[in-house]
C-alpha positions in Angstrom: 77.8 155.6 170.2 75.1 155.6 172.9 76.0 157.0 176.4 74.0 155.8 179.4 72.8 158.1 182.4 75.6 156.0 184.4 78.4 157.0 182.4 77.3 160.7 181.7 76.8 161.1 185.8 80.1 159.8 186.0 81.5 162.3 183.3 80.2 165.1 185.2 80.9 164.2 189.0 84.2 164.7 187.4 83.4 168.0 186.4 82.4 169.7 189.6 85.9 170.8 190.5 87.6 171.4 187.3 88.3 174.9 185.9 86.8 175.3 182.2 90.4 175.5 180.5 91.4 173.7 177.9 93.9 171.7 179.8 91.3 170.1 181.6 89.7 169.1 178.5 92.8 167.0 177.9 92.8 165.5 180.9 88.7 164.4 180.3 90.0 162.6 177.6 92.6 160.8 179.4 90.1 159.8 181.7 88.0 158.5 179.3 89.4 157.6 176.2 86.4 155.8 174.9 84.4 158.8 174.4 84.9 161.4 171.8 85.9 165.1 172.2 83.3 166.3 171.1 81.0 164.5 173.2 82.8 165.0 176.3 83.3 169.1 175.4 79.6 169.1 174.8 79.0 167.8 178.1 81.7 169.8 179.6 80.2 173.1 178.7 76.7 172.3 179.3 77.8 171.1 183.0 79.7 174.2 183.4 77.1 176.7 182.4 74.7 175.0 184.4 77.0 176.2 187.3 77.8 179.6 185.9 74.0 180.2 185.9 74.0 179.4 189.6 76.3 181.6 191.1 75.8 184.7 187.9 73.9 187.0 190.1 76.9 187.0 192.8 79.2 188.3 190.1 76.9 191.0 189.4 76.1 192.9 192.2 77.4 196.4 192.1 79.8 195.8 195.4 81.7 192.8 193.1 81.9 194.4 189.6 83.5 198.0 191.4 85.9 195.1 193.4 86.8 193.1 190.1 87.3 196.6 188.0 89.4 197.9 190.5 91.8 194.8 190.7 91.9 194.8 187.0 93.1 198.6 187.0 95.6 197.9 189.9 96.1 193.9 187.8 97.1 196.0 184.3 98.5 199.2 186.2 101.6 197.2 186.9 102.2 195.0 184.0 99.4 196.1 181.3 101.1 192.5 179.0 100.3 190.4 181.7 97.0 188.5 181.7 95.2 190.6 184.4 91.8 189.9 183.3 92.0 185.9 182.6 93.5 185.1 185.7 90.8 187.2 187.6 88.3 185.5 186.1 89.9 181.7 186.4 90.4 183.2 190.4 86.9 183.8 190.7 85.7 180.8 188.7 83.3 183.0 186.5 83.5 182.6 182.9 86.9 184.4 181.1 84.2 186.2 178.7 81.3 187.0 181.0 84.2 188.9 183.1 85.4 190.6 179.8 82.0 191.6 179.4 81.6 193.2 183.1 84.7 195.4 182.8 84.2 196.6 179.3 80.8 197.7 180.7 82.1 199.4 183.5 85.1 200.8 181.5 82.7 202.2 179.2 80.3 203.5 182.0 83.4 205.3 183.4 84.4 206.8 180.2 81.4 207.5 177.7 78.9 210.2 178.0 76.2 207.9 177.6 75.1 204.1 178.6 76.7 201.6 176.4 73.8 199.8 174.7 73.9 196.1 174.5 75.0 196.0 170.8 77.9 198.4 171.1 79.0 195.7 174.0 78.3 192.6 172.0 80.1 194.5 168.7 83.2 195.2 171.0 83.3 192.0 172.6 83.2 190.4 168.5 85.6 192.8 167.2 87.7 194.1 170.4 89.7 196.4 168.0 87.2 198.7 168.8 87.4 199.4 171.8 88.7 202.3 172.6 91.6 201.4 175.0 94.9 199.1 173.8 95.3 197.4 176.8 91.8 196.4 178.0 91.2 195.1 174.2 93.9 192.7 174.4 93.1 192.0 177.7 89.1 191.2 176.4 90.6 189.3 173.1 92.6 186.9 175.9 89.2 186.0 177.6 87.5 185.9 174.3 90.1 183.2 172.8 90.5 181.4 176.1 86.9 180.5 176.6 85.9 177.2 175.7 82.3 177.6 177.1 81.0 181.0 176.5 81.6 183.9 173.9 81.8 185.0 170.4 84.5 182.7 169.2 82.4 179.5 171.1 79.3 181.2 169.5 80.4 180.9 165.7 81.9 177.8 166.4 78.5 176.2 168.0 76.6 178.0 164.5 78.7 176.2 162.2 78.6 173.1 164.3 74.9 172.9 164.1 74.9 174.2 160.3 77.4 171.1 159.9 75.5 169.0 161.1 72.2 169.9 159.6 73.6 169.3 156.1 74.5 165.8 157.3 71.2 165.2 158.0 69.7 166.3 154.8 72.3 164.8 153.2 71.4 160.8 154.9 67.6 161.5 154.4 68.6 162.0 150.5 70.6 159.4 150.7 68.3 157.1 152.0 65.4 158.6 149.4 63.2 160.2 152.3 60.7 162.5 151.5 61.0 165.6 153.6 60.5 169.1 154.2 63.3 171.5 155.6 62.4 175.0 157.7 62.6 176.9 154.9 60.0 175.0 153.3 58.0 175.0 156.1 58.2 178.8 156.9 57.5 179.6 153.3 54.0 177.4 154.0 53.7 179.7 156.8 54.7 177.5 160.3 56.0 179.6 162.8 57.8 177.1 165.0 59.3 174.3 163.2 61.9 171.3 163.3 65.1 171.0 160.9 62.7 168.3 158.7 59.3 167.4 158.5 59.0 163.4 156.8 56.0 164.1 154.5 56.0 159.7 154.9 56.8 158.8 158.3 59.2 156.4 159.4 59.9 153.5 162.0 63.2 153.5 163.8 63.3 150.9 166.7 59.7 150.5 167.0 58.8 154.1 167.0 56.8 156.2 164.4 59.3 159.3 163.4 57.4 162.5 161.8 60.0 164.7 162.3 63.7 165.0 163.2 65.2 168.2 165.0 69.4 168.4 164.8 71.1 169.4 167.9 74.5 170.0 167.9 75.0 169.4 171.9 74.6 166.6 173.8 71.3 165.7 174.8 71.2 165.2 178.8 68.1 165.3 180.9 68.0 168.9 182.0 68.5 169.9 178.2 65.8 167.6 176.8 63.2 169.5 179.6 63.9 172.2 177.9 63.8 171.6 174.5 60.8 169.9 175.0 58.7 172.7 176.5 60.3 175.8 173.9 60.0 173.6 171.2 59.1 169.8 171.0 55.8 170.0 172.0 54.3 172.8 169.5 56.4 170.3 166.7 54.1 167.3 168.2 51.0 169.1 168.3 51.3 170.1 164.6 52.4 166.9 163.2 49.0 165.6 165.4 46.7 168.6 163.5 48.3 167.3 160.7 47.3 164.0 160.5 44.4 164.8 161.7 43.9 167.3 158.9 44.9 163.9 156.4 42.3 161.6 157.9 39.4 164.2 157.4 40.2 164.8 154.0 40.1 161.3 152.8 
């Protein structure tokens, strides 16, 4: 199903004053049935961490991590159960993980003899088991499996997405008795950058000449598409372009 510019705008005026819980993912849906959830949590998280990235430096200046660390102590110093750390985060509209992540850092500045790296944070914030205090890891595992936008749970879930959906693709172009290349293919050939499949024949679809085809497991809106287009799309042009020009010179 194609969605127009019209309908995404629409979609995401919506968003601009909606907390990024799951319950407002339900009510997305109720306000437009047509579209699917996936589509509209794609859109939903995109829209909201366009936002987070807008107001991320405010949350970390040192005046507002000591202010949200100390409300978390005084939050878990009288009901350590309660979901201190959550509900600061949902107060402050910052992102239930990201807020996990600046209190485990200051806990851990507070009580280690050295820095934590960024790898002992990420491994905590994977496993919370190991960190080394009961009540902020259950307080960190609420955030973690609350989070719908950001984190390690949304992380795997994004990797398998995009695995999924990669093997759907390779699985149509058999199907349809392409002739392709995947990345590993490629890499082994020695391309640095390269897209899910090269078509060793091209294709038309709709009038256009298709060389290549690059899965993406989110939804595709303008700001996204700038993007992808200057990390990636590009360098996947140029070398389909050195490539045929490569072709024509040898025959």
């Amino acid at each position: 199903m194609i969605l127009t510019k019209a309908q995404y705008d629409e979609i995401a005026q919506c968003l601009v004053s909606v907390p990024p819980t799951r319950q407002s993912l339900r009510k997305l849906k109720q306000r437009f049935p047509s579209q699917s959830q996936a589509t509209l949590l794609s859109i939903f998280s995109q829209e909201y961490q366009k936002h987070i990235k807008r107001t991320h430096a405010k949350h970390h200046t040192s005046e507002a991590i000591e202010s949200y660390y100390q409300r978390y102590l005084s939050g878990v110093g009288k009901n350590g159960a309660a979901p201190v750390l959550l509900e600061l985060a949902n107060e402050v509209d910052y992102a239930p993980s990201l807020m996990a992540r600046i209190i485990l850092e200051r806990f851990l500045q507070e009580h280690e003899e050295t820095p934590p790296s960024k790898s002992v944070i990420n491994s905590m914030l994977r496993d919370p088991s190991q960190i080394p205090d009961g009540v902020l890891a259950n307080q960190v595992y609420q955030c973690i499996v609350n989070d719908c936008c950001y984190g390690p749970l949304v992380d795997c879930i994004k990797h398998a997405i995009g695995h999924e959906h990669e093997v759907l693709l390779r699985d149509l172009l058999l199907e349809k008795n392409l002739s392709f290349l995947d990345e590993d293919q490629l890499r082994a050939k020695g391309y640095d950058k390269t897209p899910d499949f090269i078509l060793q024949v091209p294709v038309a679809v709709e009038g256009r000449i298709i060389h290549w085809i690059e899965s993406k497991a989110s939804f595709g809106d303008e700001c996204s598409h700038h993007a992808y287009l200057h990390d990636q799309f590009w360098s996947y042009w140029n070398s389909a372009t050195h490539r045929a020009v490569a072709k024509s010179l040898q025959s």
